[in-house]
C-alpha distance (Angstrom), angle and dihedral (degrees) to the residues before:
residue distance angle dihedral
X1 . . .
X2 3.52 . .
X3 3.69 96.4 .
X4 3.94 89.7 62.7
X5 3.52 92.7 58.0
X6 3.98 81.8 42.4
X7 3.67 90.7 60.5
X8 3.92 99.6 32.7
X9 3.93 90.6 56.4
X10 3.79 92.0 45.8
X11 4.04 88.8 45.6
X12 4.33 81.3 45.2
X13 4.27 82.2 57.2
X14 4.10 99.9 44.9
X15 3.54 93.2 50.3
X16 3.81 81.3 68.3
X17 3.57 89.6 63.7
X18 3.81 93.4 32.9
X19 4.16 85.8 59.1
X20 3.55 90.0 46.6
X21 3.72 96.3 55.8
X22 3.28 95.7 44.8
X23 3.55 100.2 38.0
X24 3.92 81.5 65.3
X25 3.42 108.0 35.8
X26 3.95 101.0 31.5
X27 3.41 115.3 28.7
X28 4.46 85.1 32.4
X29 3.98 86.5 43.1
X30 3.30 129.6 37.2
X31 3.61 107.3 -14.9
X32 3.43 88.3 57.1
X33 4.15 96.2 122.7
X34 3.58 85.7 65.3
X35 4.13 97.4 49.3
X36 3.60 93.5 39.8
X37 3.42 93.3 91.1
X38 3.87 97.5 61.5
X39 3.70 96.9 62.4
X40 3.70 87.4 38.3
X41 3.39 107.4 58.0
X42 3.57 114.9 -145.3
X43 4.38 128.8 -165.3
X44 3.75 95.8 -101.2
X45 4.01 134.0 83.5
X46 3.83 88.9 -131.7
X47 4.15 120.7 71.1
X48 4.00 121.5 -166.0
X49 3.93 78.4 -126.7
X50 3.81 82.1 74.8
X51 3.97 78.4 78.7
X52 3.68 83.6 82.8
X53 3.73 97.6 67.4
X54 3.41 88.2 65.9
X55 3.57 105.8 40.1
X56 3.78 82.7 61.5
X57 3.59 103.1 49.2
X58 3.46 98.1 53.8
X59 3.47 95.0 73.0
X60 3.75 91.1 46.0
X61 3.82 95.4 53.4
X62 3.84 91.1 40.9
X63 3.71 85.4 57.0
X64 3.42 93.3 45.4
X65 3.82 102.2 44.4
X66 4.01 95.5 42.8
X67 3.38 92.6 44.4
X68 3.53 95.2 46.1
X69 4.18 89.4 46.3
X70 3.29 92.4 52.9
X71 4.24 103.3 31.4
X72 3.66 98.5 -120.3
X73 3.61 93.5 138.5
X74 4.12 97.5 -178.5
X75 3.44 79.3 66.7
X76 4.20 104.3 50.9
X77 4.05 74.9 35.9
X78 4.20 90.7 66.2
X79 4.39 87.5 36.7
X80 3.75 75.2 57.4
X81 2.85 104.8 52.4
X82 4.07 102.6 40.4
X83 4.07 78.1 53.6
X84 3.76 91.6 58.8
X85 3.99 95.1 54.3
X86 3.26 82.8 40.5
X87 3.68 92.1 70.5
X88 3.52 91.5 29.1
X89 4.16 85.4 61.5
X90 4.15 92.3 41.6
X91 4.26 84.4 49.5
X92 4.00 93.6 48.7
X93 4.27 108.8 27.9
X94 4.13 93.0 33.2
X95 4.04 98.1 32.3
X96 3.41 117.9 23.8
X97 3.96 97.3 33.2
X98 3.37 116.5 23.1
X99 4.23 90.5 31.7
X100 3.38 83.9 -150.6
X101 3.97 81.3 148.8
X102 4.08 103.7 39.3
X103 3.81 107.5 -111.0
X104 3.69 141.8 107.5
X105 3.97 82.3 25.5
X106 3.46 89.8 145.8
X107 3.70 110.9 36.1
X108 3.97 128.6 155.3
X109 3.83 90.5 -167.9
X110 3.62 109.5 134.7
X111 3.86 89.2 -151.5
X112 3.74 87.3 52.4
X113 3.91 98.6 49.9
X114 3.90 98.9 46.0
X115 3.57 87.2 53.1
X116 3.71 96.7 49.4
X117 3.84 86.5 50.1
X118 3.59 94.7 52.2
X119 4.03 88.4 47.8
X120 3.88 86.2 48.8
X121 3.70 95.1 52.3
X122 4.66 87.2 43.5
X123 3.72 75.0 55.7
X124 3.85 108.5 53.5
X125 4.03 87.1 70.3
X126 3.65 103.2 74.3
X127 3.67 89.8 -179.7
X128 3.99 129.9 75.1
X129 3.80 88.0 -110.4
X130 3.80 137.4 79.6
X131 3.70 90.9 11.9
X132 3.84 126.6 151.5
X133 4.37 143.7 -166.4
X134 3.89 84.0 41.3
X135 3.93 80.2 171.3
X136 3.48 134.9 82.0
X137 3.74 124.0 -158.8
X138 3.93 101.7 28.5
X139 3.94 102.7 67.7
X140 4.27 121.1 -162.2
X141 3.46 117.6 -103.1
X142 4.63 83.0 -118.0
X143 3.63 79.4 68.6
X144 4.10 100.9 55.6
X145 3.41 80.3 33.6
X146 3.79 94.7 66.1
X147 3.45 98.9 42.1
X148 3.37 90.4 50.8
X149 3.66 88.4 59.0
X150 3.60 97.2 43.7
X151 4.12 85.2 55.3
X152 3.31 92.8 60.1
X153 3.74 99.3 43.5
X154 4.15 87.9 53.9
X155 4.09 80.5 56.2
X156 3.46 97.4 52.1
């Protein structure tokens, strides 16, 4: 038992690098039609970026369901754990910095606002090139940096 949970938090930590990669090289390359719409905002709620969501949980519930079919548990143990970031990435990217569900709106978390900078600064290139912080729940020390600064500003 406690090598499944083993293997789905490990699974939980390379999708970090998974996102990262292809953050950069997919979604910035040549999936681009489909992410295009997230740095461009458009009128609706929905975003063909939304596509993503998707494209990521297949894997997970193919995992899952085979695994589960055929009681490999390592395997549902991985699904598992690319389900878990997952929700970790729908809590952070949808919730906490694009609000496009209202809460945390107001959040003094220092977690919260160096990863809101670092989204704001992916965000200032609205083209596929140039772009930077393709990842989402490991933040560069700039960011910490600047809020750090910014604290001690509001004290002063």
């Amino acid at each position: 038992m406690l090598i499944y949970i083993l293997i789905t938090l490990v699974t939980f930590c390379i999708m970090e690098a998974i996102t990262w990669l292809t953050h950069r090289f997919v979604m910035h390359g040549f999936l681009w039609y489909l992410h295009e719409d997230h740095h461009q905002k458009g009128p609706g709620f929905f975003e063909k970026n939304d596509a993503f969501f998707i494209i990521f949980a297949i894997p997970s519930w193919l995992c899952i369901m085979l695994g589960s079919m055929n009681q490999v548990y390592w395997v549902v143990s991985i699904g598992a754990g690319i389900a878990l970031y997952g929700f970790a990435y729908f809590l952070v990217h949808e919730i906490i910095i694009h609000q496009r569900i209202k809460l945390f709106t107001r959040s003094n978390n220092r977690y919260i606002k160096a990863i809101r900078w670092a989204h704001k600064m992916h965000h200032k290139h609205l083209d596929k090139h140039e772009g930077e912080s393709f990842g989402m729940l490991i933040v560069a020390k700039k960011y910490w940096d600047k809020v750090r600064k910014d604290e001690q500003l509001r004290k002063h």
